[in-house]
Backbone as a printed PyTorch tensor [residue, N CA C, xyz], in Angstrom:
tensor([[[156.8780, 158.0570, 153.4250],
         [158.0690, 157.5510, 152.7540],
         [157.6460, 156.5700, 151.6700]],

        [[158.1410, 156.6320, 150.3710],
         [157.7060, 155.7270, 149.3860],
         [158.3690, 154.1930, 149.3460]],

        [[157.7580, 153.9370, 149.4730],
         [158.3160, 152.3590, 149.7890],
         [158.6480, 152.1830, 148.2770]],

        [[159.9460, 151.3380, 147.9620],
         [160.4530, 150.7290, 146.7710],
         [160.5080, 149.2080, 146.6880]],

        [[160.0260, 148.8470, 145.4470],
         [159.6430, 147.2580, 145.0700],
         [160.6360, 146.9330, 144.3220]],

        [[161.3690, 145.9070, 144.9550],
         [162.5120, 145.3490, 144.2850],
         [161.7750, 144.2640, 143.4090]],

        [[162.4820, 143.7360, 142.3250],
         [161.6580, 142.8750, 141.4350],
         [162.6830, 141.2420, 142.2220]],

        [[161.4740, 140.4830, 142.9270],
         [162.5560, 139.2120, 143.1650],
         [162.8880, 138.2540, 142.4800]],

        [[164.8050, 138.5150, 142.3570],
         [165.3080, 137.4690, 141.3870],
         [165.0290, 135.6010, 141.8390]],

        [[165.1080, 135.0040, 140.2400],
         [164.4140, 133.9730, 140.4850],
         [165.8170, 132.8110, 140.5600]],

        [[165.9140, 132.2750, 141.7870],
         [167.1980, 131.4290, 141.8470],
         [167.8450, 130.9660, 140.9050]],

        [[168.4110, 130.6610, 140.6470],
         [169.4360, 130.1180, 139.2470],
         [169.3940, 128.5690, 139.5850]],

        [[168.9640, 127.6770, 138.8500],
         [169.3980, 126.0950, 138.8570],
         [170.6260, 126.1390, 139.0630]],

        [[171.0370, 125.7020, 139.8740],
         [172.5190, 124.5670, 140.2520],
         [172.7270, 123.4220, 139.6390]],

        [[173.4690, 123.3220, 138.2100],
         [173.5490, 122.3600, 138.2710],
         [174.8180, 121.3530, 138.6890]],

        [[174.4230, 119.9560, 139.4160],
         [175.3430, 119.4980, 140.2880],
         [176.5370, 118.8370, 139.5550]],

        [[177.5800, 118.9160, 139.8870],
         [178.8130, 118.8240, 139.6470],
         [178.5980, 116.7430, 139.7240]],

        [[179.4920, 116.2210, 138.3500],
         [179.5580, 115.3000, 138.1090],
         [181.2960, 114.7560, 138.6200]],

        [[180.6210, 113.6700, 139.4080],
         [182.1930, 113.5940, 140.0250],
         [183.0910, 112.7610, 139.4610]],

        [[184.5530, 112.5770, 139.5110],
         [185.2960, 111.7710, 138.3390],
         [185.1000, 110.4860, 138.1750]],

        [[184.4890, 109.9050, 139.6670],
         [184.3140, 108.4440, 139.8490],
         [183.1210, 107.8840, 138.4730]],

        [[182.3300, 108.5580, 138.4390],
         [181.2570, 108.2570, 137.3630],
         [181.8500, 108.3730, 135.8170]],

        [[182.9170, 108.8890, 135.4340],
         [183.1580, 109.0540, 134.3040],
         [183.2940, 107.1880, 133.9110]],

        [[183.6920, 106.2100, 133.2170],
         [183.7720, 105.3840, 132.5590],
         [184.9570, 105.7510, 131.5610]],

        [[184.7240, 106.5890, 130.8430],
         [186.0020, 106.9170, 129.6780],
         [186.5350, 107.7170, 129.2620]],

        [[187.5140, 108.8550, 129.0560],
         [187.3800, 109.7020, 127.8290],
         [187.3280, 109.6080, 126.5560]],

        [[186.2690, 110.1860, 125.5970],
         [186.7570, 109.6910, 124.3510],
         [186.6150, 111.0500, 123.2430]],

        [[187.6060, 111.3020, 122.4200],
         [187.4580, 112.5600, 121.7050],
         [187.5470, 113.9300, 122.7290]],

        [[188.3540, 113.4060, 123.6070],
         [188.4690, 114.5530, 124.4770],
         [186.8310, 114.8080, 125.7510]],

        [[186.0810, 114.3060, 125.4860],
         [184.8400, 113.9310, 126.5290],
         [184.7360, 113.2720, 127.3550]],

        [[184.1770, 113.2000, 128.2740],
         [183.9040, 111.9510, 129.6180],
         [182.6920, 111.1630, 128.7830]],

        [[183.0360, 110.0630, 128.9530],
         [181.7130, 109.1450, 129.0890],
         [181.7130, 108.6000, 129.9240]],

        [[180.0420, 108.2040, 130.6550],
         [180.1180, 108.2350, 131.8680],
         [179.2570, 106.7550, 132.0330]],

        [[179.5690, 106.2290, 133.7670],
         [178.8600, 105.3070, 133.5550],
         [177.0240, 105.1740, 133.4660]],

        [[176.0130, 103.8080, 132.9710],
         [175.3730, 103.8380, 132.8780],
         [174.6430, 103.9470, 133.9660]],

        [[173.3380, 105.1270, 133.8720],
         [172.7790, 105.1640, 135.5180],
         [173.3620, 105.6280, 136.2810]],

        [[174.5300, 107.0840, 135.7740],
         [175.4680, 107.9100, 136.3900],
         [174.4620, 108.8590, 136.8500]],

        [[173.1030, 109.6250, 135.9520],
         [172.3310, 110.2760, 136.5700],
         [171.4010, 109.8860, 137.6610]],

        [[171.0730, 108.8080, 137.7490],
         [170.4750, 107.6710, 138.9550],
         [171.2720, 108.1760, 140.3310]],

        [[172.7660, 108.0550, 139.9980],
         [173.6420, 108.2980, 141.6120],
         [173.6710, 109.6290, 141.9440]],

        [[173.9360, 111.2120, 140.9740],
         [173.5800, 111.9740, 141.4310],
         [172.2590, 112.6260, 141.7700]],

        [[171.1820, 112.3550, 141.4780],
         [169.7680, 112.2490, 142.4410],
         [169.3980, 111.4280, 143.4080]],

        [[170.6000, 110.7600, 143.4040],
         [170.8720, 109.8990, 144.7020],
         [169.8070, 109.2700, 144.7390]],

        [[169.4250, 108.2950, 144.1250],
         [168.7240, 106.7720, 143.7360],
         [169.2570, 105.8980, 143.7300]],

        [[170.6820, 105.9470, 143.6390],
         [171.0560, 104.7330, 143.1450],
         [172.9340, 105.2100, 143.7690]],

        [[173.7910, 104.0720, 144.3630],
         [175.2190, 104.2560, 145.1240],
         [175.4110, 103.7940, 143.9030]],

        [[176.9610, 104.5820, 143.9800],
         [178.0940, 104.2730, 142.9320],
         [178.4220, 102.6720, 142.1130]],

        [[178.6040, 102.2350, 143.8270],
         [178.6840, 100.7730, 143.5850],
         [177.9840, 100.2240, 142.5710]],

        [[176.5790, 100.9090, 142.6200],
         [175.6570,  99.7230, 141.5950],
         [175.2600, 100.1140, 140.8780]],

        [[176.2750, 101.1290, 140.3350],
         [176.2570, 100.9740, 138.5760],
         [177.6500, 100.4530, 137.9120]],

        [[178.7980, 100.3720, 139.1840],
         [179.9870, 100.1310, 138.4520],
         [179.9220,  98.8500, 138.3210]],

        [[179.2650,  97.8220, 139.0010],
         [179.3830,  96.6270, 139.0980],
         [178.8420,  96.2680, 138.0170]],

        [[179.2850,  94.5220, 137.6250],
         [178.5860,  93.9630, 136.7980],
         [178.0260,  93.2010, 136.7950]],

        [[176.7740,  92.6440, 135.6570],
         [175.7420,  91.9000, 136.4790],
         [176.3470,  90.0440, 136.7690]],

        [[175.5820,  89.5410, 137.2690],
         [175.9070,  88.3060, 137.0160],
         [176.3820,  87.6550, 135.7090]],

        [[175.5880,  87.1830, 134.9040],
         [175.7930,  86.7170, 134.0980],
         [177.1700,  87.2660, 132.6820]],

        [[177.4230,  88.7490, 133.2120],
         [178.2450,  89.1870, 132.2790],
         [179.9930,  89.0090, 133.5150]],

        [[179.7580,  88.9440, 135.1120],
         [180.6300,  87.8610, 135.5330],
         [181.2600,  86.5230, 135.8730]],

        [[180.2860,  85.9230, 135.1150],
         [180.3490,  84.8640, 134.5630],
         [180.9260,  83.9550, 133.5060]],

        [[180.6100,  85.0390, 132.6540],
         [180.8240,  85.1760, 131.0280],
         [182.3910,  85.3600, 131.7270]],

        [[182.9990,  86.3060, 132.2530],
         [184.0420,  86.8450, 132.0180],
         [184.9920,  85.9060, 132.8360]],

        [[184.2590,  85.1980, 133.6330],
         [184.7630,  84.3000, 134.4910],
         [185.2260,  82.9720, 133.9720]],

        [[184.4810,  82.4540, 132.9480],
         [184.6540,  81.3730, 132.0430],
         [185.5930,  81.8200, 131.0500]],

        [[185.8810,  82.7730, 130.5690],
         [186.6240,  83.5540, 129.3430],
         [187.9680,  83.7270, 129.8720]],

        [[188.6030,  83.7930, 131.1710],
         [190.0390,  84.1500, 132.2930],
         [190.2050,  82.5550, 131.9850]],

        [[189.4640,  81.8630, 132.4250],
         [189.7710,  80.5070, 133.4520],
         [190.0800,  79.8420, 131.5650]],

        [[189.6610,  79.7600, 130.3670],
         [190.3480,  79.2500, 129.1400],
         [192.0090,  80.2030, 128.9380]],

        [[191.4670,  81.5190, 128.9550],
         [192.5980,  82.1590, 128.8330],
         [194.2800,  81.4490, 129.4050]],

        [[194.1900,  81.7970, 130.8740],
         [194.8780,  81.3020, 131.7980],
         [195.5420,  79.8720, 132.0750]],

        [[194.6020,  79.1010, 131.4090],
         [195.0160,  77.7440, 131.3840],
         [195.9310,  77.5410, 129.3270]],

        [[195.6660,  78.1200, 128.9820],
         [195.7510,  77.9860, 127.5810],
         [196.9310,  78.9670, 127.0610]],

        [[196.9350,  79.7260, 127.4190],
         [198.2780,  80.8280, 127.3540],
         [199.5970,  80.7170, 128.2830]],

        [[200.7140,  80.4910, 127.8390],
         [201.5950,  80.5270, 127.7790],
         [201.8550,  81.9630, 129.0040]],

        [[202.3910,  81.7340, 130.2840],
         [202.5990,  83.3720, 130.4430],
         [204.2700,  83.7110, 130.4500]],

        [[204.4590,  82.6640, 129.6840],
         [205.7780,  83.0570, 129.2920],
         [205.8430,  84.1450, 128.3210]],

        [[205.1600,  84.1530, 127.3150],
         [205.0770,  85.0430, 126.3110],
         [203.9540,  86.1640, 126.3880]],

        [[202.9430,  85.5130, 127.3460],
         [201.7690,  86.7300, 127.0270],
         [201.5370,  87.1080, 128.5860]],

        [[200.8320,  88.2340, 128.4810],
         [200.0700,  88.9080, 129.9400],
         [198.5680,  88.5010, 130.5100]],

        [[197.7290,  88.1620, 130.7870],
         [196.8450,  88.3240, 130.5990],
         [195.9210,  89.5950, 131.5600]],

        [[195.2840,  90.2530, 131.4170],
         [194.9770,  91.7070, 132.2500],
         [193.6790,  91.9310, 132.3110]],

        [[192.8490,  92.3150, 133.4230],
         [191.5200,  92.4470, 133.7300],
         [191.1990,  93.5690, 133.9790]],

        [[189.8970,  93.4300, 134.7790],
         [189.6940,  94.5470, 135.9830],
         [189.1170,  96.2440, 135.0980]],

        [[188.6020,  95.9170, 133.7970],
         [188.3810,  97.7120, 133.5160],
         [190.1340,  98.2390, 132.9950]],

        [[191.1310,  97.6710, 132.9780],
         [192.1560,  97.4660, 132.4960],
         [191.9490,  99.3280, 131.9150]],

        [[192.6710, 100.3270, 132.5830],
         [192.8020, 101.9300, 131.8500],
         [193.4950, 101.7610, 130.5960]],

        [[193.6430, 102.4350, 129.5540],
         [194.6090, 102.7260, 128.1130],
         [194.2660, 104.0100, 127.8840]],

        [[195.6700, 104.4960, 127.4630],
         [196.0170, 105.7220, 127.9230],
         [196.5150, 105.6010, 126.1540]],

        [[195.5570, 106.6700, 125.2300],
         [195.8680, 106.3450, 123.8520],
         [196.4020, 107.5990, 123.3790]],

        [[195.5670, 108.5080, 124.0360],
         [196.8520, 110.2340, 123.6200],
         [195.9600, 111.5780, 124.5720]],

        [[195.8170, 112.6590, 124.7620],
         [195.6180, 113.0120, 125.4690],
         [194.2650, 113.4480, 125.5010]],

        [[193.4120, 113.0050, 124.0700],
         [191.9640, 113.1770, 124.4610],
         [191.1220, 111.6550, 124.4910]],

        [[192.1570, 110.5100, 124.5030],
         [191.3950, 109.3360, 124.8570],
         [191.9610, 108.5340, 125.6110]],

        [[191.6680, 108.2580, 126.5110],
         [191.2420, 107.0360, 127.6370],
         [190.1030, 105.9850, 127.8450]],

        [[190.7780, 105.1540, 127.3030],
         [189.3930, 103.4460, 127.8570],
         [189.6400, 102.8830, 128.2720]],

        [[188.7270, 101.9620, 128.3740],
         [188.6630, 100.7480, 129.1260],
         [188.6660,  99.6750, 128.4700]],

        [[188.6550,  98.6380, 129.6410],
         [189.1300,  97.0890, 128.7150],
         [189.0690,  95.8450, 129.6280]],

        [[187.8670,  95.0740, 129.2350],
         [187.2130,  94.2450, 130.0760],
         [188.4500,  92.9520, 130.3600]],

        [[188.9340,  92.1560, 129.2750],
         [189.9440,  91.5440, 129.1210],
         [191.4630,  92.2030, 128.0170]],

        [[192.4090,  91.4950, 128.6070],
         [193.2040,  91.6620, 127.4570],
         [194.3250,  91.0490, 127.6880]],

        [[194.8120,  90.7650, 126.1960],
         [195.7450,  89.9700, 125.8370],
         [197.3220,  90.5180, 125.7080]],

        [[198.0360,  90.7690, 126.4490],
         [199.2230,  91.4830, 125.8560],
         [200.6570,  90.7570, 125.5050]],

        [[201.4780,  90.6930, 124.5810],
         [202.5510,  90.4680, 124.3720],
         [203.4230,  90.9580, 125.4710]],

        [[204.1130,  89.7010, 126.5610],
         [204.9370,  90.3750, 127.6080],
         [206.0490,  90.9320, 127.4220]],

        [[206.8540,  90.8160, 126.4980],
         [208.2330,  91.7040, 125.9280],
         [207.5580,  92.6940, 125.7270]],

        [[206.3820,  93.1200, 124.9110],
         [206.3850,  94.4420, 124.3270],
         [206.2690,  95.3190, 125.6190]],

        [[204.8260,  94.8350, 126.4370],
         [204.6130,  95.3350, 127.8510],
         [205.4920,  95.4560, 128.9110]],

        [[206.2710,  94.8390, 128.7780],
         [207.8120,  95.0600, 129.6950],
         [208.9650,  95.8030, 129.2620]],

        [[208.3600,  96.1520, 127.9790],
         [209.6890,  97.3100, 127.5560],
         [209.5270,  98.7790, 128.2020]],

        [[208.4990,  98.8930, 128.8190],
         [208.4130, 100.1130, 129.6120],
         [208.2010,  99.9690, 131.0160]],

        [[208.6390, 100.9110, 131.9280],
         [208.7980, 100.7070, 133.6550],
         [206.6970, 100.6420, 133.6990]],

        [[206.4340,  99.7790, 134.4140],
         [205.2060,  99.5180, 134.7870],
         [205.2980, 100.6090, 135.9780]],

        [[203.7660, 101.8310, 136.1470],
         [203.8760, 102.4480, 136.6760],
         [202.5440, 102.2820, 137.3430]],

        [[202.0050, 103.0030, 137.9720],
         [200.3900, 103.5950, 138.8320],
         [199.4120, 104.3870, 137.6290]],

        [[199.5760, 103.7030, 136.4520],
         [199.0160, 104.6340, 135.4700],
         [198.3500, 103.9650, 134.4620]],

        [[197.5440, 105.0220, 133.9680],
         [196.7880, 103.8400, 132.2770],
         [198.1160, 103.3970, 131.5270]],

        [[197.9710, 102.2960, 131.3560],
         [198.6780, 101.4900, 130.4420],
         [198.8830, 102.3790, 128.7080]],

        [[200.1120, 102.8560, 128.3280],
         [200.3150, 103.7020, 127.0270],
         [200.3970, 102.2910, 126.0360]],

        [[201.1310, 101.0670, 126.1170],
         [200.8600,  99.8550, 125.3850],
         [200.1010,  99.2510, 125.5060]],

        [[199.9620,  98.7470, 123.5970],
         [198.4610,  98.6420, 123.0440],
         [198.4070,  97.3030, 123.2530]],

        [[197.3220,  96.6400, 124.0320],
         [197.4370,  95.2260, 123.9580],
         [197.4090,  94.3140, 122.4720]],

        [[197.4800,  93.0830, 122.8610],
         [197.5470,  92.0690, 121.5910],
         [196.1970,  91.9620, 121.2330]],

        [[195.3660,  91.8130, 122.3500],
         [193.9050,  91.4820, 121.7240],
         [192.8350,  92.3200, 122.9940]],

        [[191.9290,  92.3370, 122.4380],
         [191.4520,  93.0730, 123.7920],
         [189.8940,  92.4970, 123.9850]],

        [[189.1560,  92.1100, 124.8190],
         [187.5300,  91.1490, 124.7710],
         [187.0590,  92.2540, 125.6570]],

        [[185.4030,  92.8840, 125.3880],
         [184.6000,  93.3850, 125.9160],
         [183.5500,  92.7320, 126.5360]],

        [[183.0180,  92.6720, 127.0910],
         [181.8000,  91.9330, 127.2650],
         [180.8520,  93.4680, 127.8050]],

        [[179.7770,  93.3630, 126.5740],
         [178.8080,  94.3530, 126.4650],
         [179.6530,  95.7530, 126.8980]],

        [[178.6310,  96.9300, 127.2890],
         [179.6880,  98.1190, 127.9250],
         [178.7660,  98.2370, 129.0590]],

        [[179.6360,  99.1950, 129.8920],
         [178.9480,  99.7420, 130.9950],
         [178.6210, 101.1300, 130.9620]],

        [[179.0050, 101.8870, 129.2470],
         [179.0380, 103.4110, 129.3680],
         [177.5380, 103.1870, 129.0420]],

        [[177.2230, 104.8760, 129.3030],
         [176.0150, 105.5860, 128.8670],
         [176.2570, 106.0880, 127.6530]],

        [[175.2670, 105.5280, 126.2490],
         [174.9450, 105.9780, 125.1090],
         [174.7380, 107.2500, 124.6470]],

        [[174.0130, 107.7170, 125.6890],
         [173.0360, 109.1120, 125.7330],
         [173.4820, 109.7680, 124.5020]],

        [[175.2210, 109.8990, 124.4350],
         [175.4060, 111.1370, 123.2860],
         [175.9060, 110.5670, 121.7040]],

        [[175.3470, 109.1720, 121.9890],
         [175.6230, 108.3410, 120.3930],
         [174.1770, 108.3750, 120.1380]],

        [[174.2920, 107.7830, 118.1990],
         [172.7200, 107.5410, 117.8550],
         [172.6530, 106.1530, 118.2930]],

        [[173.2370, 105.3100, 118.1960],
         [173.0250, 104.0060, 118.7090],
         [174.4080, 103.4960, 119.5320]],

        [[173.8540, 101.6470, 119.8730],
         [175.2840, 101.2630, 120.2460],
         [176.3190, 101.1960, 119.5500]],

        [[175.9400, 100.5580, 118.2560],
         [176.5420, 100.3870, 117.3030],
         [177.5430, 101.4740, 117.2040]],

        [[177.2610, 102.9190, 117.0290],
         [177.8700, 103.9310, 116.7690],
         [179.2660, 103.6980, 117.7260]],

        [[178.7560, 103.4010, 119.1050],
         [180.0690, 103.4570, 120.4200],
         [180.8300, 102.2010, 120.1000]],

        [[180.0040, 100.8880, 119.5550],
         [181.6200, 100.1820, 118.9790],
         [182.1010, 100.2060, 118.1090]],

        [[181.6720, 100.9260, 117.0560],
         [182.4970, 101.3510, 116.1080],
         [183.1340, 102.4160, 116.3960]],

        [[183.1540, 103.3510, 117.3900],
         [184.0780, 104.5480, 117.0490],
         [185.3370, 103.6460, 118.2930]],

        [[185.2640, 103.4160, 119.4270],
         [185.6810, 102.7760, 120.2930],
         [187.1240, 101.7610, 119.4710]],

        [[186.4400, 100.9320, 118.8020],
         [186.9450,  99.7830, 118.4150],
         [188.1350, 100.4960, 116.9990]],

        [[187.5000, 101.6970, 116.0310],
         [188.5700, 102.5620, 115.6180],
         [189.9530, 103.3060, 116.0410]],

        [[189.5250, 103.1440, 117.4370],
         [190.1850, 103.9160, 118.0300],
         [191.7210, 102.7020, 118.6890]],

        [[190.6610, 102.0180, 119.0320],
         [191.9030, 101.0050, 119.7930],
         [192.9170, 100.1880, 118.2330]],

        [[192.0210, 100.0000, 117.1920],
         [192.5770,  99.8900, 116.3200],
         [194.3910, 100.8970, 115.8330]],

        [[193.7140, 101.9460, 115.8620],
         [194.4230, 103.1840, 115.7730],
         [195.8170, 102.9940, 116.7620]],

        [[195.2960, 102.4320, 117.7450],
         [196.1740, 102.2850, 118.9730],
         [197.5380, 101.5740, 118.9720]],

        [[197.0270, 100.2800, 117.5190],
         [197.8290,  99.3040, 117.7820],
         [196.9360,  97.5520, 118.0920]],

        [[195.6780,  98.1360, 118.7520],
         [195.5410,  96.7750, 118.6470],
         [195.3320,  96.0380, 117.9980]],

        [[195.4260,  94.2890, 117.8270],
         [195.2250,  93.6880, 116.4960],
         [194.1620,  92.9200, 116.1970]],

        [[192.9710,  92.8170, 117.4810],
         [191.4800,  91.8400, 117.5050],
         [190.8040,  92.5280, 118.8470]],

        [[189.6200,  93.2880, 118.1160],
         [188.9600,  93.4350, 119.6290],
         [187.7260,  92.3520, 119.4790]],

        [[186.9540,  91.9210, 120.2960],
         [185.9430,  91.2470, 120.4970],
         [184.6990,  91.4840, 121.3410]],

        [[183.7080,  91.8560, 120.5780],
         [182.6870,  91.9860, 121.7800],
         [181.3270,  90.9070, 122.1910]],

        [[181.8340,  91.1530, 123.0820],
         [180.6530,  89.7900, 123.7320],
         [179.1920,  90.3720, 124.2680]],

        [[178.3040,  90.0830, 123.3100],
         [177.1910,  90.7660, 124.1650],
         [176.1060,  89.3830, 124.8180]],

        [[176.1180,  89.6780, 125.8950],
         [174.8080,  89.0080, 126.6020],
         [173.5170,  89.3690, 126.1140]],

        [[173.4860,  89.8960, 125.9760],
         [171.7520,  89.9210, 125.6010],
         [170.9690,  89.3130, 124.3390]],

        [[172.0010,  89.4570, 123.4850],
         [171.5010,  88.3180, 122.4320],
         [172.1880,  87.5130, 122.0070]],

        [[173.6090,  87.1090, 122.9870],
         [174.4950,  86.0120, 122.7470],
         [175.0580,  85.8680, 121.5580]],

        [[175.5460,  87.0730, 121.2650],
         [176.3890,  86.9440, 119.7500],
         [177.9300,  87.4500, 119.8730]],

        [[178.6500,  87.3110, 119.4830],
         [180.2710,  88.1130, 119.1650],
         [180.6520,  88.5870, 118.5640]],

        [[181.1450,  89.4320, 118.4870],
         [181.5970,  90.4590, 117.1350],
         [182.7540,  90.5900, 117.4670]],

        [[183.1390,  90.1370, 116.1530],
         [184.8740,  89.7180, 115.7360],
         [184.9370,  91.0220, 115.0830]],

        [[186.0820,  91.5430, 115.2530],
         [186.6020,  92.8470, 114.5140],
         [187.9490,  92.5170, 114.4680]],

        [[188.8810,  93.0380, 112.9010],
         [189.6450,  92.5340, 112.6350],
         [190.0290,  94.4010, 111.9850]],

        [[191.4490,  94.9290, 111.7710],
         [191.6490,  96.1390, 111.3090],
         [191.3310,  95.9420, 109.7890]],

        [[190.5590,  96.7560, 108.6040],
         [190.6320,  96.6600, 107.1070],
         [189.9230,  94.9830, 107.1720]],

        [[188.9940,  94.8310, 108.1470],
         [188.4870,  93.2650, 107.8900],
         [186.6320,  93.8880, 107.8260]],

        [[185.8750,  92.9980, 107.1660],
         [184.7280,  93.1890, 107.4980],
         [184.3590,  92.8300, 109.1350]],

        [[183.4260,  93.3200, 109.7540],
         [183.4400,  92.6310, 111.1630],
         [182.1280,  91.5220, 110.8970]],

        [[182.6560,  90.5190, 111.9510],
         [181.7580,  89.2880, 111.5490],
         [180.9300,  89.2070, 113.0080]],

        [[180.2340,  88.8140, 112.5910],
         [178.6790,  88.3820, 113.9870],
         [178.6260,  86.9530, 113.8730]],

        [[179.0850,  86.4380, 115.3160],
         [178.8170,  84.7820, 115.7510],
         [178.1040,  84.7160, 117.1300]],

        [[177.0140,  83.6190, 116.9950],
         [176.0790,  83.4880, 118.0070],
         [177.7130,  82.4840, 118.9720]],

        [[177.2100,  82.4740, 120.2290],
         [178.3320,  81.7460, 121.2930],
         [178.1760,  80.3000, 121.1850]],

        [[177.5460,  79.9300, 120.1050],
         [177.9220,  77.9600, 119.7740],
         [178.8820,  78.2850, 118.7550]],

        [[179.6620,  79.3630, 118.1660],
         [180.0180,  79.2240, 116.7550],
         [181.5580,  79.7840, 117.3680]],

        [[183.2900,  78.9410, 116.8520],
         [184.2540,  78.6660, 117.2360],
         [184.9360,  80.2300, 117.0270]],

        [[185.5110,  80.6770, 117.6990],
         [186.2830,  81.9550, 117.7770],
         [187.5460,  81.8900, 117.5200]],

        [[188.4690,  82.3360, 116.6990],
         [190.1830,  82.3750, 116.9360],
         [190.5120,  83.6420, 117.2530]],

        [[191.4940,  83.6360, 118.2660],
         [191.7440,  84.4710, 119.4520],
         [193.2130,  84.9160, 118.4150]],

        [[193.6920,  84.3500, 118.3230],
         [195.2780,  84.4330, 117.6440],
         [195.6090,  82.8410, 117.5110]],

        [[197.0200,  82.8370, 116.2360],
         [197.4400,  81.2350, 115.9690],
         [196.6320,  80.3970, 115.8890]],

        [[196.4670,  79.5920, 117.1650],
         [195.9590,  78.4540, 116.4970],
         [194.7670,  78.5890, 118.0880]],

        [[194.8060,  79.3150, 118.9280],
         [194.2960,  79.8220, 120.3170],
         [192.5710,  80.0300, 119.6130]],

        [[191.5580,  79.1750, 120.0740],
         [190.0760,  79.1110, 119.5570],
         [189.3680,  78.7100, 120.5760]],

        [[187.9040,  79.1260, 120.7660],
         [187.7240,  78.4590, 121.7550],
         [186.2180,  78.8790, 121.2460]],

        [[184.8100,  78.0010, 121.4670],
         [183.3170,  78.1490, 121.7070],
         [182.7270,  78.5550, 123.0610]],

        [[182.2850,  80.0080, 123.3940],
         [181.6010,  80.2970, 124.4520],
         [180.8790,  79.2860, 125.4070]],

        [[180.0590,  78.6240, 124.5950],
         [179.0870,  78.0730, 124.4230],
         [179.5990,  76.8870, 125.6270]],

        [[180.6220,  76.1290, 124.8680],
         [181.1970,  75.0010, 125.5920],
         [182.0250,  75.2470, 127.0790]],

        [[182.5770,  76.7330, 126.8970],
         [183.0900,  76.9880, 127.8810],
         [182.0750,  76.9380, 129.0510]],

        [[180.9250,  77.4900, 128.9990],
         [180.0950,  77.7850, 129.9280],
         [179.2760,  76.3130, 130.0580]],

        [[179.2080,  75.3440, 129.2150],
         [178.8550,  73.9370, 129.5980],
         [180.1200,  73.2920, 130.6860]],

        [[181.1590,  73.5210, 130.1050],
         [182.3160,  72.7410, 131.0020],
         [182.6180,  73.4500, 132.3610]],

        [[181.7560,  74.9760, 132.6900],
         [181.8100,  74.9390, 134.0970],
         [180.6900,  74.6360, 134.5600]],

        [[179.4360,  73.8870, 133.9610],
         [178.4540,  73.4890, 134.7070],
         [177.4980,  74.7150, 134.5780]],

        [[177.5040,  75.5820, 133.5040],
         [176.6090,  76.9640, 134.2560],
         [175.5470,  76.9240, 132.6420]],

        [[175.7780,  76.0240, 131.6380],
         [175.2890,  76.6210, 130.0110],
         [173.8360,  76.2870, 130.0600]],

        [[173.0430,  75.5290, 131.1420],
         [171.7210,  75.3260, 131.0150],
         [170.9960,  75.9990, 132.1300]],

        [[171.5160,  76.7520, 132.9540],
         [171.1380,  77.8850, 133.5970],
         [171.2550,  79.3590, 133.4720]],

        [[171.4760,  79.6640, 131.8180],
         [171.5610,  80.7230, 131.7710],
         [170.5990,  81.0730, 130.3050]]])
């Protein structure tokens, strides 16, 4: 009997399914995902510890609430944390480290279980937590990001980066300006405040 030689097929890569928890954003209709999202599915690294943030950028954010909060009026304004969702049209969704909202405007719609469709008043980043991978630089992700929320309605985003302690003021049709955290910020009106000092007046500016 002639024996027949099957040719053996060569398995197909699987590749593993990215789960929604890792996404970070949509933007342009894409997921962006968080940083060190490929870390958790080769299972190196739990969810937890890439969503979290590090010290010093809860810190930062911790000193940045505690002026807010004391200094704002919440008669008139909101103030909102937490990765804060915005829900801008149906191929973008972000995020939003702080933000500032006008409470009439935000109360003109039933508050639901959902990304927020109103555009805040001001909105503060501190650094990001997405993965770059599919920009040429960072730069590229706050500028398209910061277009976008523009687009949205908002009227000042701000980004705070830790790593080389500077701020970037963005203003709509404004040049954007770069200030190291000794140099005075206006938030709106007459609302200003120095990083710098904030983080001296909780005792933390010579340990960091």
């Amino acid at each position: 009997m002639e024996k027949i030689i099957t040719k053996q097929q060569t398995p197909k890569y699987i590749i593993p399914r990215i789960p929604d928890e890792l996404v970070y954003e949509v933007m342009n209709g894409k997921p962006v995902y968080y940083k060190g999202y490929k870390e958790v599915i080769n299972q190196h690294k739990q969810l937890e510890e890439i969503m979290g943030c590090s010290t010093l950028q809860a810190i930062v954010i911790n000193s940045i609430l505690k002026f807010l909060y004391k200094n704002i009026s919440d008669e008139k304004h909101l103030i909102l944390s937490n990765e804060l969702g915005l829900h801008l049209n149906k191929k973008d969704n972000l995020s939003a480290d702080i933000t500032i909202y006008e409470k009439k405007k935000l109360l003109s719609e039933r508050i639901e279980n959902k990304y927020s469709k109103i555009p805040p008043k001001i909105i503060i980043e501190i650094d990001t937590k997405a993965d770059l991978n599919d920009f040429d630089n960072v730069m590229d992700y706050y500028q398209e990001k910061t277009k976008k929320l523009f687009n949205f309605g908002v009227e000042k985003v701000f980004w705070v980066l830790t790593k080389n302690k500077q701020i970037i003021v963005t203003e709509p049709n404004k040049p954007w300006l770069i200030k190291t955290w000794d140099k005075e910020i206006i938030l709106f009106d007459n609302l200003k405040f120095t990083l710098n000092q904030l983080l001296i007046d909780d005792g933390i500016f010579d340990m960091i």
